[in-house]
N, C-alpha and C positions, 0 to 999 in steps of 0.2 A: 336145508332144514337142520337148526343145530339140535343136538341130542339133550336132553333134561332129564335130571333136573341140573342146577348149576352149584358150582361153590364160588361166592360173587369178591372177587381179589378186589378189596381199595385201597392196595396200596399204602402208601404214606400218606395220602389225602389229610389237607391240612385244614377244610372245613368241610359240613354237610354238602354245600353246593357241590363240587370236587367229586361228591360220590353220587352225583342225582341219577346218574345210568343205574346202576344199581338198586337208588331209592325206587327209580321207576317202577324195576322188575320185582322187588318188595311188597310194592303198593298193590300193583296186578295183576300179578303171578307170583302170588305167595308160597305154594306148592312145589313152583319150581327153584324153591333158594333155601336149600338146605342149610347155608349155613355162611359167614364170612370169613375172610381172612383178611388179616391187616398184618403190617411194617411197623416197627417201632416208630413213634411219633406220629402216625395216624390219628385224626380225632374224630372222624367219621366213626357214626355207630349207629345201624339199621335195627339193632334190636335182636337181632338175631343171633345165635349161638355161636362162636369164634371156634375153628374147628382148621387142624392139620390137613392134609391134603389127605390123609389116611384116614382120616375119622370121618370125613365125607364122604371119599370113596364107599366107606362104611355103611354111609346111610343113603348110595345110590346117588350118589353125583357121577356125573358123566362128560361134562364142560366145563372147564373155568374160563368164567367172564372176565375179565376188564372193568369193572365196574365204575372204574375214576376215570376221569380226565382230567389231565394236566394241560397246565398255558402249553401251547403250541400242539398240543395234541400227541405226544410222542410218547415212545416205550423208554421207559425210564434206565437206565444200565442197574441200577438197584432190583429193577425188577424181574430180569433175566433170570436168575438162578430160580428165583420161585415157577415161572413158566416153565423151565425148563423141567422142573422137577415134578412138575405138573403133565407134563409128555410123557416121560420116563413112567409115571406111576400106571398111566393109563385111560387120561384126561385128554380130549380133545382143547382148544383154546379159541376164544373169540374173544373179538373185541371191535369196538367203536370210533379206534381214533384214527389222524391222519396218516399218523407210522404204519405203516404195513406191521404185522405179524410176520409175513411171507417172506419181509426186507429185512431180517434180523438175522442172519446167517444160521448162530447155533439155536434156533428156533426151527429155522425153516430146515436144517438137517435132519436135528432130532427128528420131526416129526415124520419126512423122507423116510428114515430108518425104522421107524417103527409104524409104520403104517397112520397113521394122528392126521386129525384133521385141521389146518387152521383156516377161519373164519374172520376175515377181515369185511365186516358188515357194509363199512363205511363204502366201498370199493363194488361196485357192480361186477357180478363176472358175464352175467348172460347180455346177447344181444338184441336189442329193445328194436320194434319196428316204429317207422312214421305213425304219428296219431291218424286214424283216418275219418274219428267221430263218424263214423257210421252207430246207429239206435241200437243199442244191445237191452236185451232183456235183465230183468232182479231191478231190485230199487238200489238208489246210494244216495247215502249222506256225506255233506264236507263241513266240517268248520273251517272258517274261514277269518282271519286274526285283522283286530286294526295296527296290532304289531308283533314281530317276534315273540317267542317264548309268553304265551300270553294266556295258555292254557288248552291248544287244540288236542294236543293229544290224548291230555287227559275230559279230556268233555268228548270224545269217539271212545275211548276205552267204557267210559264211564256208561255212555250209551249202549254201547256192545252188552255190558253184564246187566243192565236194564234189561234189555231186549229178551238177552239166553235167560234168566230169572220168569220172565212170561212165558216161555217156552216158544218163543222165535226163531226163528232162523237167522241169525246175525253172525257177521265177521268181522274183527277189528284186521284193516289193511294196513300195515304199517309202510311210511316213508320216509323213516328216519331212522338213522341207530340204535335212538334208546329203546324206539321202538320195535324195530325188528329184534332187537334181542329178551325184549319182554315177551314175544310170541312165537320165537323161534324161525322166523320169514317175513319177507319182505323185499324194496327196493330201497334205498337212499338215494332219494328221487332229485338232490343236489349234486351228487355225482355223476348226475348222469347226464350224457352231451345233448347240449338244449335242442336239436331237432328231434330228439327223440320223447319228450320227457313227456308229453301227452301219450304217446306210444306204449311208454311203461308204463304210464295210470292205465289205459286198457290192459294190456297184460294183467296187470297184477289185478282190478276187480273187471274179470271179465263176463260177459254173457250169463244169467244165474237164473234160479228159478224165479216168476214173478213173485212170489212173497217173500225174496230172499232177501235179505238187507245188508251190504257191504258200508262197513263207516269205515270211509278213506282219513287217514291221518292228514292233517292241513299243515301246510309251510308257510312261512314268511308270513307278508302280506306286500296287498298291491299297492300301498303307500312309501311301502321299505327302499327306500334307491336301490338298495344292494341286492336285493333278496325277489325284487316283483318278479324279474323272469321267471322261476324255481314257481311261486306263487300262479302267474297265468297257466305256465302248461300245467300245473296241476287242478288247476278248475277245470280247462278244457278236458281235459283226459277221462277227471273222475262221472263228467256227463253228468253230474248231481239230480236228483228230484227234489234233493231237500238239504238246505242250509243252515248253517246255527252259526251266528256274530260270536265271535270269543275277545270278552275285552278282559284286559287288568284297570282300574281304575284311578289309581291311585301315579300313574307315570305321566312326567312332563314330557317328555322326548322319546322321541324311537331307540329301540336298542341301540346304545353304542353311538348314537348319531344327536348330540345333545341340538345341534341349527335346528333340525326337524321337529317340531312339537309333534304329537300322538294326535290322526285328525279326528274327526267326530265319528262316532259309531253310525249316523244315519250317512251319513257320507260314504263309509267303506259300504255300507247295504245297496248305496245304488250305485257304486264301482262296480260290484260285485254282481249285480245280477244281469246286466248286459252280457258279460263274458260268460258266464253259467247259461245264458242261453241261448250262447251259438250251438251250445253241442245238445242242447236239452232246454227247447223253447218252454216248457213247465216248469223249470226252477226256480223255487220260490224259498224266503227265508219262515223257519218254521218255531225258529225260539233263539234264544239270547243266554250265552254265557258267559258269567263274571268271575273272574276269580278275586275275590274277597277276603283273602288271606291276609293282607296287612289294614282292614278295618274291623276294627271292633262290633260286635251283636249287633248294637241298633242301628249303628251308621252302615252297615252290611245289608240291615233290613230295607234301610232308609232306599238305598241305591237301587235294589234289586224291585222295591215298589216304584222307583220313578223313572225306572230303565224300561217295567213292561207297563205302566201306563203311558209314555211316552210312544211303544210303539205297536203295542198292541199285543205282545208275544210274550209265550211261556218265558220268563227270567228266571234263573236259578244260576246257584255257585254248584258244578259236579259235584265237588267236596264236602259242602258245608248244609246244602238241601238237599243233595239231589237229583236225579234231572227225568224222574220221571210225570213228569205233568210235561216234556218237549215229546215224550215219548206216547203220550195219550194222545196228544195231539197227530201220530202218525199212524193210529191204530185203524 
């Protein structure tokens, strides 16, 4: 459980993308990001108040994030002195990439020395049992993507503050970095050794009360070469009662994969629900998410009317409607 609230480091970050860890916890945990801190040549900017590791401390920071990512995923040697001084002050450190925190010698000393916690998110420490899909009790939702980065996390977040706004009982699960560090916990349910990785969907939403509602964060997709295994044992795991399609509409190809074109959203919906109910013969899709970010108002409108009369289901962009008409639907 990391400590909040944070002062969110992006480094030298050379565009907005570069600091989307960050943007994440901006967007959703606004409470918890007192303030940034950037490097000379940084051009990343959250909006939020630029503030010394002292001036935050100040205002009740207690972690400093990572909030960038760089190509390869690594701690940058520019960025040492600031971590470090970030120990020294009185700051635990977390972070999301493939460098270890722990692998950086005067990191991992400092923090030895003075007692400092670091949190390397990306990296599982606990041990995950066999999935065993046995029926547990609470309800859960999955979105579930026709490809990468396509908007799952933020259409479960989005649900989640839906939910708590009704007075629900809702938890956003996170399984991925940006994710666990927006909420303080989780798994990064890619790092984890693939026998196990249903095993940690039970863990992390386990047994709940019946009106309790878990939105499992969603990986990959089952179309992705790279990425389906991570994809399957997270459907199996999460045992879902209810699904929600997350598309981007506007993409020719799968992430990073231009051979593959992006397949049909009715296609990933009947992938999808065979596997959703080996573990939960009830699984059923209950609405349709778009992210609409790179069309324009009407042609946005246009989509999201011919995506739910096409299949029957609540359609909305988290961002740009909404998503509580998917949420009425589960009242």
């Amino acid at each position: 459980m990391l400590k909040t609230p944070y002062l969110l480091f992006l480094g030298d970050a050379k565009d907005a993308l570069a600091a989307k860890v960050a943007q994440g916890i901006r967007d959703w945990r606004p409470d918890n990001a007192v303030g940034q801190m950037r490097l000379a040549g940084c051009v990343a900017d959250l909006g939020i108040p630029d503030m010394t590791i002292e001036e935050s401390m100040a205002q009740g920071a207690r972690t400093m994030v990572v909030g960038v990512a760089n190509r390869g995923g690594f701690i940058a040697e520019e960025w040492i002195n600031v971590l470090e001084q970030a120990l020294e002050a009185g700051m635990d450190l977390a972070a999301g990439l493939h460098n270890k925190l722990a692998d950086v010698p005067r990191l991992a000393d400092t923090a030895a020395r003075l007692g400092r916690e670091l949190h390397d998110v990306r990296h599982p420490t606990q041990a995950y049992p066999v999935g065993s899909g046995a029926k547990r009790s609470g309800k859960r939702l999955l979105p579930v993507g026709t490809d990468c980065s396509c908007g799952k996390m933020y259409t479960a977040l989005a649900i989640e503050k839906e939910m708590r706004a009704r007075g629900w009982k809702a938890d956003f699960r996170a399984t991925g970095q940006t994710g666990i560090l927006i909420t303080g916990e989780g798994v990064s349910i890619d790092a984890v050794v693939s026998d196990f990785i249903s095993g940690a969907v039970e863990t992390l939403a386990p047994a709940n009360d019946a009106d309790h509602w878990d939105l499992v964060e969603g990986q990959g997709s089952l179309y992705h070469p790279a990425y389906a295994g991570v994809t399957l044992g997270l459907i199996h795991g999460a045992q879902a009662d209810a699904l929600v399609l997350c598309h981007e509409p506007t993409r020719s190809h799968m992430r990073a994969l231009p051979e593959y074109p992006v397949p049909d959203m009715g296609a990933v919906m009947e992938m999808a629900l065979p596997h959703a109910r080996l573990t939960n013969p009830d699984a059923h899709f209950v609405g349709v998410a778009v992210n609409t970010k790179t069309l324009d108002d009407a042609a946005a409108e246009r989509f999201l009317k011919e995506t739910e009369d096409r299949f029957g289901l609540p359609t909305v962009d988290p961002v740009r409607t909404g998503v509580g008409r998917i949420v009425d639907g589960l009242a």
